[in-house]
C-alpha positions as CSV (number, residue, x, y, z in Angstrom):
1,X,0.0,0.0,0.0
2,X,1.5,3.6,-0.9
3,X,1.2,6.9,1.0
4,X,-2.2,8.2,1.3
5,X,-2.6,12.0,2.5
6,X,-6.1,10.8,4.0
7,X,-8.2,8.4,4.1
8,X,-11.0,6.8,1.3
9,X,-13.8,7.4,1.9
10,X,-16.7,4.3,2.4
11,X,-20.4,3.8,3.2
12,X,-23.9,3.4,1.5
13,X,-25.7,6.5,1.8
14,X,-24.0,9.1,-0.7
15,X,-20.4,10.5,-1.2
16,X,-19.5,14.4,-2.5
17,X,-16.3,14.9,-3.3
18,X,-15.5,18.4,-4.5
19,X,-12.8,21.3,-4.9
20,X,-14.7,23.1,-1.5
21,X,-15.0,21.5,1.8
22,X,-18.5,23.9,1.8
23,X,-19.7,22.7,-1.2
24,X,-18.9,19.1,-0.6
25,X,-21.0,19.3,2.7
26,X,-23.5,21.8,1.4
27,X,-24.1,19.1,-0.8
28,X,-24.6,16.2,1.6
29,X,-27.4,18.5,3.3
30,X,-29.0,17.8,0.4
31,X,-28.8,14.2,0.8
32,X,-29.4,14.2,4.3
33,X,-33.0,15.8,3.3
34,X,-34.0,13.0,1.6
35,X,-32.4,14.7,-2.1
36,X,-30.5,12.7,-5.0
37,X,-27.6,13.2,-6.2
38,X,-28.4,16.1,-8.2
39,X,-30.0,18.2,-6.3
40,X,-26.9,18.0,-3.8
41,X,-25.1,18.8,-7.3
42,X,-27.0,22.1,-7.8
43,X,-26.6,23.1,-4.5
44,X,-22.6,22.5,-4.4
45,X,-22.8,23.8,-7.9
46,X,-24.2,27.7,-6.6
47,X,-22.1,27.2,-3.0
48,X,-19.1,27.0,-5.4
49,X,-20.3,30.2,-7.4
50,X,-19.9,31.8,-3.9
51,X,-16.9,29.8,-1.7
52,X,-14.4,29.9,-5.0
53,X,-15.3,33.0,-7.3
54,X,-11.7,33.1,-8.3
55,X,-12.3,30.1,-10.2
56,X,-16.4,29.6,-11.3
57,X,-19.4,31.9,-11.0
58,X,-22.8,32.4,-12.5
59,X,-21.2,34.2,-15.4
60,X,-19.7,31.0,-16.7
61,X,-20.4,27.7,-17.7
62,X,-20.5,23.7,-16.8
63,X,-20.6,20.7,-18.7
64,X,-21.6,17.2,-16.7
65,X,-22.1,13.9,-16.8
66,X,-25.0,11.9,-15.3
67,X,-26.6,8.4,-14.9
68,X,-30.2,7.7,-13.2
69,X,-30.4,4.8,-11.3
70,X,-33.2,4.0,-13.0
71,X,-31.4,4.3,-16.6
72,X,-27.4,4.0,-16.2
73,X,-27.2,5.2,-19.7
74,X,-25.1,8.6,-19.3
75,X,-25.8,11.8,-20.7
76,X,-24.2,14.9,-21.0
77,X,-25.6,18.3,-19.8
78,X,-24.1,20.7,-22.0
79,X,-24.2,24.5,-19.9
80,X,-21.2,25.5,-22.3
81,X,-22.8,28.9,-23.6
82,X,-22.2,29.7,-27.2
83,X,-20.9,32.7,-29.3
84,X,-23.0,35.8,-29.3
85,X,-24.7,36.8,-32.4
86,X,-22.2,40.0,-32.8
87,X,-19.0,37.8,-32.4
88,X,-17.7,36.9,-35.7
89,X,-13.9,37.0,-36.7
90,X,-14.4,40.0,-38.8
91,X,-16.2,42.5,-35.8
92,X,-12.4,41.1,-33.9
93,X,-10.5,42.1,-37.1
94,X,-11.8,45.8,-37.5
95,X,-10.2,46.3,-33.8
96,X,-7.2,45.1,-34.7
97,X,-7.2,41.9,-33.2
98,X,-5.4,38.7,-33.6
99,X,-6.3,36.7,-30.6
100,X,-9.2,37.1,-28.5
101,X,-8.5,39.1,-25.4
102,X,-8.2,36.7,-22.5
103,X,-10.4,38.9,-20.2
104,X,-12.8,41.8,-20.3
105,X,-16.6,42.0,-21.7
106,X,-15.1,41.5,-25.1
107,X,-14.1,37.7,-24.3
108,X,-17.4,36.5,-23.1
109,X,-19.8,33.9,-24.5
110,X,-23.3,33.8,-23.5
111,X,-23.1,32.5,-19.8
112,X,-24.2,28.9,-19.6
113,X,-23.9,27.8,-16.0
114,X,-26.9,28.8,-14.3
115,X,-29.2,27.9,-16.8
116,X,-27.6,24.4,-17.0
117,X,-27.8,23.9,-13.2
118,X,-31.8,25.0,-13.3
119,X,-32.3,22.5,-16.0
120,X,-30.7,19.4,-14.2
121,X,-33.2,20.4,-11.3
122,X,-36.3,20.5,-13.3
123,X,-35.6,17.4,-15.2
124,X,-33.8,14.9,-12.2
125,X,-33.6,17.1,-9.3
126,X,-36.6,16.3,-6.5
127,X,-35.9,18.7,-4.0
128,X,-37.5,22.6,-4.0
129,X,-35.3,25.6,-5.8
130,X,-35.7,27.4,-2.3
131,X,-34.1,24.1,-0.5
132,X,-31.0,23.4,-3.0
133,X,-30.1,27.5,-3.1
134,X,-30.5,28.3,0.4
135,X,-26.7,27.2,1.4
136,X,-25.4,29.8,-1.4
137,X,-27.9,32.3,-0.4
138,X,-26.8,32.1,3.2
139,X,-23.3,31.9,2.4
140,X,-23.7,34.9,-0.2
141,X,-25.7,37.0,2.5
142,X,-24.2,36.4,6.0
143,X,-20.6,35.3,4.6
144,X,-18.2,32.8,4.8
145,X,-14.2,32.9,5.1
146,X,-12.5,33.2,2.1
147,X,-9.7,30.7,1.3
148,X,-6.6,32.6,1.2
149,X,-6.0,31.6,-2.9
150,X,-9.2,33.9,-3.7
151,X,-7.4,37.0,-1.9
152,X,-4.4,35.8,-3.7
153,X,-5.9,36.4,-6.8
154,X,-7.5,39.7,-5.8
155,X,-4.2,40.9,-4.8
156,X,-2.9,40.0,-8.5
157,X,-5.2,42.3,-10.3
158,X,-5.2,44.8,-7.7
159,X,-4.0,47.5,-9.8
160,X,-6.4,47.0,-12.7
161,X,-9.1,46.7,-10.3
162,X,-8.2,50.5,-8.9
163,X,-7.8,51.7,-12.2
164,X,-10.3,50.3,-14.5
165,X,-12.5,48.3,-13.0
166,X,-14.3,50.3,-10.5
167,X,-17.3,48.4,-10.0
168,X,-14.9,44.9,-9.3
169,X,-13.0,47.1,-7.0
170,X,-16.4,48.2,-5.0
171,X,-16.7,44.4,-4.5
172,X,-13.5,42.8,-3.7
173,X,-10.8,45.6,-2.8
174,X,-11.4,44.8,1.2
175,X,-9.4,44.0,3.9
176,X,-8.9,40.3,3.8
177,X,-9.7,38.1,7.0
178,X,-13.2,38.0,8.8
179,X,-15.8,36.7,6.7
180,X,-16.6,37.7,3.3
181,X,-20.0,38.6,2.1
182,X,-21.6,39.3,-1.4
183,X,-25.1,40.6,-0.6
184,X,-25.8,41.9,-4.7
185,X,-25.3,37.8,-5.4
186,X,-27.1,36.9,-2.4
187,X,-30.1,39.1,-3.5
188,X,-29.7,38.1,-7.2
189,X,-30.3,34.3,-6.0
190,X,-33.4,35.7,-3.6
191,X,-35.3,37.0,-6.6
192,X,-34.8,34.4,-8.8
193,X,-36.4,32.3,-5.8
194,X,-39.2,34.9,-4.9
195,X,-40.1,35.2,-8.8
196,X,-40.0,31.8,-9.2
197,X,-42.5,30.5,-6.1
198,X,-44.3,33.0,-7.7
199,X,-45.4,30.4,-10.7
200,X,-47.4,28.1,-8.3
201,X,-46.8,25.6,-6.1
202,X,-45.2,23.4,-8.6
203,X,-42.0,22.3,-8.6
204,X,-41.0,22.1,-12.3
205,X,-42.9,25.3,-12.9
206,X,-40.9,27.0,-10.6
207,X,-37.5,25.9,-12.0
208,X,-38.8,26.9,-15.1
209,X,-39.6,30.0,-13.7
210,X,-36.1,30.4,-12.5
211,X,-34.4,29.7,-15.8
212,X,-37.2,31.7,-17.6
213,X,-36.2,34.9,-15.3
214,X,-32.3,34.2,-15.7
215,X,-32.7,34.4,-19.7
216,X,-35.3,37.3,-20.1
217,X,-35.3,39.3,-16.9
218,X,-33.8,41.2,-15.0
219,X,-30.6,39.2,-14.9
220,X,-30.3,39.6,-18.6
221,X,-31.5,42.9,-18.3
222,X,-28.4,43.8,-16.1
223,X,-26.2,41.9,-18.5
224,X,-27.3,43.3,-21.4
225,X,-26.8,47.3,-19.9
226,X,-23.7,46.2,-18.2
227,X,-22.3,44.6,-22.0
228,X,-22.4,47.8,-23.5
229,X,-19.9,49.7,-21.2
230,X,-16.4,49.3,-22.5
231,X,-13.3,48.1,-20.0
232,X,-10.1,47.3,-19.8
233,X,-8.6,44.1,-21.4
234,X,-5.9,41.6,-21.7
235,X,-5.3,43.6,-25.2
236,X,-4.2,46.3,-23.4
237,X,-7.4,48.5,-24.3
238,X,-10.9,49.0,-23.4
239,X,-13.7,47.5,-25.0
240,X,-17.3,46.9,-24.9
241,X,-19.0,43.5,-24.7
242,X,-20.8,41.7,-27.4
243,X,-23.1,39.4,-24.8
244,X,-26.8,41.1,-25.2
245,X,-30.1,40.3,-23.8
246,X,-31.1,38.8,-26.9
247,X,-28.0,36.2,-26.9
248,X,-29.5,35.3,-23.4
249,X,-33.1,34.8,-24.0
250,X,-32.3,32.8,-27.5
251,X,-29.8,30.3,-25.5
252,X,-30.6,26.8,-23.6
253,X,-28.7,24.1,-21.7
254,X,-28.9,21.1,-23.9
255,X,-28.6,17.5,-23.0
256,X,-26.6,15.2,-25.1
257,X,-24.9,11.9,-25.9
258,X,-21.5,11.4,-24.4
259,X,-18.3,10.1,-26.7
260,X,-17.4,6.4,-25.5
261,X,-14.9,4.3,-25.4
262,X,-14.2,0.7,-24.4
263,X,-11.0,0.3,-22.4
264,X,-10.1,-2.7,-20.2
265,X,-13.2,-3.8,-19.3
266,X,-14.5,0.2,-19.0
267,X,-16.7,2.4,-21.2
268,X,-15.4,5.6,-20.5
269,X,-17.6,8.8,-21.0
270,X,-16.8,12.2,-22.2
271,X,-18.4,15.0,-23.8
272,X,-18.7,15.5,-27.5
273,X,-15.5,17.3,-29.5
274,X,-17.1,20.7,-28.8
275,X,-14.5,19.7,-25.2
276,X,-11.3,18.4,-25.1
277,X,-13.0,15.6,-23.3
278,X,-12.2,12.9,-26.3
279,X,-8.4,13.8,-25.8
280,X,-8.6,11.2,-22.7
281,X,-10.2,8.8,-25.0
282,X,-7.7,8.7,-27.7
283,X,-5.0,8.7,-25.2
284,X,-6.2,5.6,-23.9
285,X,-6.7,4.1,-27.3
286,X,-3.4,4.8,-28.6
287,X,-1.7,3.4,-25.2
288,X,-3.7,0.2,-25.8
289,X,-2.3,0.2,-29.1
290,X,0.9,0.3,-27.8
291,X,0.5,-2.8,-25.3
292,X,-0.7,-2.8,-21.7
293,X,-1.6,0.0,-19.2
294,X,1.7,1.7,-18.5
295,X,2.8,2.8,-15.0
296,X,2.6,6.7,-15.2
297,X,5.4,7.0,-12.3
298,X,8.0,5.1,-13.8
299,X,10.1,6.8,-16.8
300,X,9.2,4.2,-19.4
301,X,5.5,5.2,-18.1
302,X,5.4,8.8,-18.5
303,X,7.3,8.7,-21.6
304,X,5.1,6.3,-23.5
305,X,1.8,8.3,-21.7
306,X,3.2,11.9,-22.3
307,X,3.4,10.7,-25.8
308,X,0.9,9.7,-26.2
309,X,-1.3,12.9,-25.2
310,X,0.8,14.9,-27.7
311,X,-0.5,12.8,-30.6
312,X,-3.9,13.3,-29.1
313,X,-3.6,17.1,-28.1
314,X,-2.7,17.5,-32.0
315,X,-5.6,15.8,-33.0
316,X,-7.4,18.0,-30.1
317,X,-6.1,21.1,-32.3
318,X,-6.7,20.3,-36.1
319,X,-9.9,18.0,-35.5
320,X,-12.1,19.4,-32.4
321,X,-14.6,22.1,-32.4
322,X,-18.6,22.8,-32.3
323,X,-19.1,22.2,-36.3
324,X,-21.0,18.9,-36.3
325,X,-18.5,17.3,-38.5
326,X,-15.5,16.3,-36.2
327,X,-14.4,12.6,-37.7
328,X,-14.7,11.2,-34.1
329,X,-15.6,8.0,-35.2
330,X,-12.5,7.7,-36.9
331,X,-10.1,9.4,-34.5
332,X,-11.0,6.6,-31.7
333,X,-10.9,3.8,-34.7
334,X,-8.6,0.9,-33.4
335,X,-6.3,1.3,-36.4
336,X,-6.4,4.9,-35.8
337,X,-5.1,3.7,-32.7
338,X,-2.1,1.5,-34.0
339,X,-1.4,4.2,-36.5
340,X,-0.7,6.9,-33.9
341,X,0.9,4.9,-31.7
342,X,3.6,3.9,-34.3
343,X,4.9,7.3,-33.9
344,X,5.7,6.8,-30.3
345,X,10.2,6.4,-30.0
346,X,12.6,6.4,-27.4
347,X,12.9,10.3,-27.6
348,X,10.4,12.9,-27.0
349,X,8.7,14.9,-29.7
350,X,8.6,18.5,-29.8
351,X,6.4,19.0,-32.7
352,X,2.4,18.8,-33.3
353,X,2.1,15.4,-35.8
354,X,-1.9,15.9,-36.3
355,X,-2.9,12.3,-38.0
356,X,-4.9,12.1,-41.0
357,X,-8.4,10.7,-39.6
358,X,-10.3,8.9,-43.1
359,X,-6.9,10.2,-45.0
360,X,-7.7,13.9,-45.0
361,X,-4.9,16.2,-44.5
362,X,-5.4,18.3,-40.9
363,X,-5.2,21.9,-40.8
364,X,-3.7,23.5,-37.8
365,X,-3.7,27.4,-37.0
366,X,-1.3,29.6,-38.2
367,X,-0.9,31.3,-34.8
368,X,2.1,30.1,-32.9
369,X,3.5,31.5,-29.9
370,X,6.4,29.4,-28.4
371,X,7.6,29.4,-25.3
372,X,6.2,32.8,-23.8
373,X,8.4,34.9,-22.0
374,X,6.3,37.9,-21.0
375,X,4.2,38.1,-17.3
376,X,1.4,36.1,-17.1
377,X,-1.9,37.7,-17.7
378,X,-3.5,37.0,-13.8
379,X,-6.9,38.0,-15.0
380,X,-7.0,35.1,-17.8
381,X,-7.3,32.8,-14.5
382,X,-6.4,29.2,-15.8
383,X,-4.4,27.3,-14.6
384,X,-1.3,26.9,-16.3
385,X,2.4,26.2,-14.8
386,X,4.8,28.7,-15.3
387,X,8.6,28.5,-14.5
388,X,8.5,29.6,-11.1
389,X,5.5,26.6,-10.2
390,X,3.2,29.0,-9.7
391,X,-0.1,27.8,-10.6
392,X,-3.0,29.3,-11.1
393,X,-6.8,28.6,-10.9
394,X,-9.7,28.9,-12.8
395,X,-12.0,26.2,-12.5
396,X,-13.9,23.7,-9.9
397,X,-15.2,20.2,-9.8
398,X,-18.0,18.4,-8.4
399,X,-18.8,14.6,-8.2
400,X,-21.9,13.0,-6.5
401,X,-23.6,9.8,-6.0
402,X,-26.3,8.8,-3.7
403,X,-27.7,5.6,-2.5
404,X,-30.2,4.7,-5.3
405,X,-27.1,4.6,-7.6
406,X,-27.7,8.1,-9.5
407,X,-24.2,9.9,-10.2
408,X,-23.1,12.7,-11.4
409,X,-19.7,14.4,-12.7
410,X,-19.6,18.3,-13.1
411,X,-17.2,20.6,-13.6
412,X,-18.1,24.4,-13.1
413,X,-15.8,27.3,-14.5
414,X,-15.5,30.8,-15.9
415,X,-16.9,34.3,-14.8
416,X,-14.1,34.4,-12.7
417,X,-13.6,37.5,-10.4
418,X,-10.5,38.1,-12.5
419,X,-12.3,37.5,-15.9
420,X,-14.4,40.4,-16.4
421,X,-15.2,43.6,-14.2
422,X,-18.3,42.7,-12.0
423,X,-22.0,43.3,-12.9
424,X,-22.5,45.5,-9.6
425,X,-26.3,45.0,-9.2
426,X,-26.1,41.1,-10.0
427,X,-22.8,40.6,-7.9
428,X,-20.7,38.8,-10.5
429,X,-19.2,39.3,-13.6
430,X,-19.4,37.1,-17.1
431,X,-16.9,34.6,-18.1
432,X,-14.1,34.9,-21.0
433,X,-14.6,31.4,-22.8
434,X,-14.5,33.0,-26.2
435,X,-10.7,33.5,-25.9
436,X,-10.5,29.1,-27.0
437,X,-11.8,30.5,-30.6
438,X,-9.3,31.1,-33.1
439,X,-9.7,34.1,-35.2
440,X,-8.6,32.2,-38.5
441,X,-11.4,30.7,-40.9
442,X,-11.7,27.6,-41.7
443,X,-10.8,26.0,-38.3
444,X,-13.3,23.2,-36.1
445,X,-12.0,25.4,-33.9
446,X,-13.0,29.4,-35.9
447,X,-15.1,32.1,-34.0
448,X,-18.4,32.3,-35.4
449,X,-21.6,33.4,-34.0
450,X,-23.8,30.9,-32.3
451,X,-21.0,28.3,-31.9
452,X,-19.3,27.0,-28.4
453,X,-15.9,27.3,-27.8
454,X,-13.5,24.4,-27.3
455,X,-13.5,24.1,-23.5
456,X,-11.2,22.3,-21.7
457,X,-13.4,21.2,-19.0
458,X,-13.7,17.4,-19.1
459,X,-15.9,15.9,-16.6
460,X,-15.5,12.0,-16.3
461,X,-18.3,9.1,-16.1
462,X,-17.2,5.4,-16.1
463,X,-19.5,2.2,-16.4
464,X,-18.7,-1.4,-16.2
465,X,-20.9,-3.9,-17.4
466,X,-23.4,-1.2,-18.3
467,X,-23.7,0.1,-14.6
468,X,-22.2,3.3,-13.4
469,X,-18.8,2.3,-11.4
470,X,-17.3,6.2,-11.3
471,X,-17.5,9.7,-11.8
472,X,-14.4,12.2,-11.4
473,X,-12.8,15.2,-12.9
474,X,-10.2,18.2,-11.9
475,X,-9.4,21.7,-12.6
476,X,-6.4,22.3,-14.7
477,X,-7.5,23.9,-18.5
478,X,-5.4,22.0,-20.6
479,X,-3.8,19.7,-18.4
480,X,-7.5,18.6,-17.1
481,X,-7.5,15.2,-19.5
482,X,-3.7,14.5,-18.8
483,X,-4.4,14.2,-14.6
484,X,-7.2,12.3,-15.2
485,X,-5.5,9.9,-17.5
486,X,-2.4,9.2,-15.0
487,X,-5.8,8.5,-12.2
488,X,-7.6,6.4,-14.2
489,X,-4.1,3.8,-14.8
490,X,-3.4,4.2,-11.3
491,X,-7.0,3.2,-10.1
492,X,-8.9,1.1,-13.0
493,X,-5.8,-0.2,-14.2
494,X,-3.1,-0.5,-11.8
495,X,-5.4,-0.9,-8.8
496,X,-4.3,1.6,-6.5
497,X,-7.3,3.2,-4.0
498,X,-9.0,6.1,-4.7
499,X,-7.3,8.5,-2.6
500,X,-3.7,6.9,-3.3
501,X,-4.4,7.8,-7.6
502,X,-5.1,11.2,-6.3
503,X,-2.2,11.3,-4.1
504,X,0.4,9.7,-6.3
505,X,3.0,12.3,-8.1
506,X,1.8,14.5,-10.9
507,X,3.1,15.3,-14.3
508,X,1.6,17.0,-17.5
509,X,2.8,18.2,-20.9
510,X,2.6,21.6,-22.2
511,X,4.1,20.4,-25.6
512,X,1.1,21.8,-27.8
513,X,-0.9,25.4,-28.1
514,X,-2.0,26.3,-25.3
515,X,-6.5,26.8,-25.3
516,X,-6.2,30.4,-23.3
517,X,-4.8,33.7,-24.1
518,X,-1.6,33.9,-25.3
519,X,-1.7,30.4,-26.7
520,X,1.3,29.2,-26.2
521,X,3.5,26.2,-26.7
522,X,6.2,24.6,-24.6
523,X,7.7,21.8,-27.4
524,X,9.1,19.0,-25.3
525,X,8.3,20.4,-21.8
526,X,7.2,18.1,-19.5
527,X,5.8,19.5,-16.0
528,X,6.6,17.3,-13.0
529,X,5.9,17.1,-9.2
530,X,9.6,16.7,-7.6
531,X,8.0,14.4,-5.4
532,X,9.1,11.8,-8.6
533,X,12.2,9.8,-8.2
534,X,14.8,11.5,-8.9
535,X,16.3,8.3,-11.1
536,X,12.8,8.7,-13.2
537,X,13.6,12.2,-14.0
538,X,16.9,11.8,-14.8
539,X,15.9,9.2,-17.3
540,X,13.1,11.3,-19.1
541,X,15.4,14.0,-19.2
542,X,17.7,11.3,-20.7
543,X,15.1,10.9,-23.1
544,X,15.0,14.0,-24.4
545,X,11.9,15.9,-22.4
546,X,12.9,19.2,-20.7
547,X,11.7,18.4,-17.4
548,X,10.6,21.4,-15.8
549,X,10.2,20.6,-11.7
550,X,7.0,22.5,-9.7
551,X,7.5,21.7,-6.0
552,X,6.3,18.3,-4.8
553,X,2.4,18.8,-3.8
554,X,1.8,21.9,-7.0
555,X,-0.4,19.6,-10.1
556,X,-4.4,18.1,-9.9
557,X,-7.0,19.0,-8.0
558,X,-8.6,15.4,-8.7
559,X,-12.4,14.4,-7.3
560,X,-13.7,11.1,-7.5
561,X,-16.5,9.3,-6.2
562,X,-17.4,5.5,-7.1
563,X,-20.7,3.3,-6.8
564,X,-20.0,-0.8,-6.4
565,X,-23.2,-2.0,-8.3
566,X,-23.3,-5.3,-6.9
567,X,-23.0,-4.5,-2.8
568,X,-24.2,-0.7,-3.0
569,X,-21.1,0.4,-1.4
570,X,-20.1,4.2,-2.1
571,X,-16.8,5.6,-1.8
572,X,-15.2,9.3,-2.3
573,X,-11.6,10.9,-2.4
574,X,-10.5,14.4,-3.0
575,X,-7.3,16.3,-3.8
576,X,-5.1,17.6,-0.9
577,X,-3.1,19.8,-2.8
578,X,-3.9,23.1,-2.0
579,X,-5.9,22.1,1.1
580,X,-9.5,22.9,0.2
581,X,-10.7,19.7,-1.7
582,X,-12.7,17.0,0.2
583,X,-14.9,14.6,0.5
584,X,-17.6,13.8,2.7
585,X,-20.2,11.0,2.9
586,X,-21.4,7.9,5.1
């Protein structure tokens, strides 16, 4: 048995495991009253919105993955918002643009999260709107303390806060300590309820309310005013927002069919090729192609893995996007598989090799911005490694499953504090998703209007024998797929606990265009917890990766919960690093 930081977590009545130890138990309030698992999911889902605004908020977006106990077939709830209608590559041209900014009104889409979160209610949830927002309006109103991170972040846009964004400054430019309260967000959630309970006594007619409210009152209202007024961004200039009222009340949460794959006695769930999601898939195909599960801790491991995800982050960058016409049959074809694996030596590569999916020739972007030198944008938010092992955070995950067998895998992001300066009478601001889009035509992944960026967050379901065994997920933008793949050898293949897959050393690559503003690429870098043998890192360095080291506990923020179909028992684990994930359950 290997070092575990805590215990995992075991019973029969529900598990939580999230990146907030008051979302986690918010959550299992929610059980406690007799709720599912996603009504505790909703309610962790607007705690989060208020315990980690530094990295989610109502502004942004979530995409999930759930199974009913009554049908374990999974489904995706899609709450990635799309384009607005005034966002098209030529509006970004005329102001002398070649990326999208990474922050500011000009970098939103159409906020997703809410809407998404309203819909799961109505359609699974069983528990009133009043009962599963109450913890984030009591949070929101009469405060909470505020992990040290989120004044972390405050303290890194400090400046631009003071000097132009006045309205984020009213908000957050406070002494830090004490507890921290957000009564405009607090009274936003209030309304909705009040407005709501206003429909009747019904249930679903009240969440309907709620999401018919968010779309074409005065929440859009607000964001549609707000839009207009032009701010500072990561460009360096002001500019207004495209987001209008109209992009609101035209927009719904969708529910979907996943992407699957069969692995090792698994079917493994993601989202669709509008998220990176498939990027685990094909990096589990290609390493079966190769020959069995590798060990990602040892240097034949992580060479062969790290690989591995190059060839599919490639693919990830000629092949993925929200047109309807990504080859992903082809892409997770077996002799896809043996084809991409065949390109796997005994040295690292430090060039994107896109394959030729169905023999068409891949297209990548002409943008390319290697190895970035300037000062990290803080209000861009994701989390990507630097030199100095800094990390930082945009993004939260929740996993839930109760003792009727339902589960559920979310993970919430954007409309950061840092994103975008704060809607004063709402209490948050919107989200800066649109900075995945290229401004380039012809791409899967091109700016147009009405079309959903590729996100990076990747929520997880896994089923065995058609039953679902697992649900997990973490932070990390890019490097969200590559964590989970090194979990899901240690613990479906190479039989290691819960907590010990999330515990065990972390690595990631950074060898391919990064999704967030600037977009740059590390060729050959490989990102390492120093926790790693020191033998191991010699040999990948041996290799040829550039091993860059980042402190021994710095990479993941891995949740997981898991369901045993066949005895009922439940089980949880949650990240250490950073101290603020955990699990909860009984």
């Amino acid at each position: 048995m290997t070092f575990t930081t805590r215990p995992t977590l075991q019973g029969t009545f529900g598990m939580v495991s999230s990146t907030h130890w008051l979302a986690s138990q918010s959550a299992m309030r929610m059980l406690e009253l007799g709720g599912n698992a996603f009504d505790a999911a909703v309610t962790a889902g607007f705690v989060l919105h208020v315990v980690e605004p530094h990295l989610n908020g109502p502004g942004g977006e979530v995409p999930a993955i759930i199974a009913l106990a009554t049908d374990p077939r999974r489904r995706v709830l899609c709450g990635q918002g799309p384009a607005p209608a005034g966002a098209t590559i030529g509006h970004f041209r005329s102001l002398g643009l070649a990326l999208v900014p990474g922050s500011g009104p000009l970098a939103a889409t159409v906020p997703g999260a809410v809407d998404a979160w309203l819909l799961l209610l109505r359609d699974h949830g069983t528990l009133s709107l009043r009962e599963v927002l109450t913890p984030a309006i009591e949070y929101a109103n009469a405060g909470h303390p505020l992990v040290a991170r989120a004044w972390d972040t405050v303290a890194s846009v400090r400046s631009l806060f003071e000097e132009h964004w006045p309205t984020s400054a009213a908000l957050w430019l406070r002494p830090s300590g004490g507890l921290f309260t957000n009564p405009a967000y607090g009274g936003t959630l209030e309304r909705l309820v009040a407005l709501a309970e206003a429909a009747g006594p019904d249930r679903a007619a009240q969440v309907e309310a709620a999401r018919h409210v968010w779309r074409e009152g005065f929440v859009a209202e607000a964001i549609d005013r707000f839009s207009r007024l032009a701010f500072r961004d990561s460009s360096g200039r002001a500019h207004p927002g495209l987001v209008t009222g109209a992009d609101l009340a035209a927009y719904s949460a969708t529910w979907e069919s996943p992407v699957t794959l069969d692995w090792q006695g698994y079917s493994v769930a993601k989202t669709g090729p509008w998220g990176q999601g498939p990027v685990l898939l094909q990096s589990l195909s290609i390493l079966d192609a190769v020959g069995a599960p590798p060990d990602p801790s040892t240097a034949r491991g992580i060479h062969v893995s790290a690989e591995a995800l190059k060839l599919a982050f490639a693919d990830r960058e000629a092949w993925y996007g929200d047109t309807g016409d990504v080859p992903m049959q082809a892409l997770l074809s077996s002799s896809y598989a043996v084809s991409r694996a065949a390109l796997i030596s005994d040295s690292a590569a430090g060039d994107l090799r896109p394959g030729q999916p169905d023999g068409v020739r891949p297209r990548l972007p002409s943008f390319v911005s290697r190895d970035a030198s300037s000062v990290p944008d803080p209000t861009t938010g994701e989390p990507t490694v630097r030199p100095s092992g800094v990390t930082r955070g945009d993004t939260c995950h929740v996993d839930v499953v109760d003792r009727w067998g339902n589960m559920i895998s979310a993970t919430p992001s954007g409309g950061w504090l840092q994103s975008s300066p704060t809607i004063p009478e709402l209490g948050f601001p919107l989200g800066s998703r649109l900075q995945m889009f290229w401004l380039e035509e012809g791409l899967p992944s091109s700016l147009a209007p009405g079309r959903r960026p590729r996100t990076t967050l990747s929520p997880t379901m896994v089923h065995r024998d058609g039953r679902p065994v697992l649900a997990c997920g973490t932070p990390g933008g890019d490097q969200q797929d590559q964590w989970q793949l090194l979990f899901l050898l240690r613990h479906l293949a190479g039989g290691q606990s819960l907590q010990e897959a999330i515990d065990a050393p972390m690595w990631h690559t950074t060898s391919f265009p990064a999704s967030f503003h600037p977009r740059e690429s590390e060729p050959g870098v490989l990102v390492v917890e120093d926790r790693l043998d020191p033998s191991v890192l010699d040999s990948l360095a041996a290799l040829g990766h550039r091993v860059r080291r980042s402190g021994p506990w710095s990479l993941g923020r891995m949740c997981a919960v898991t369901r045993d179909p066949d005895t009922g028992v439940v089980a949880a684990g949650a990240n250490p690093r950073g101290m603020q994930g955990y699990a909860c359950g009984r």
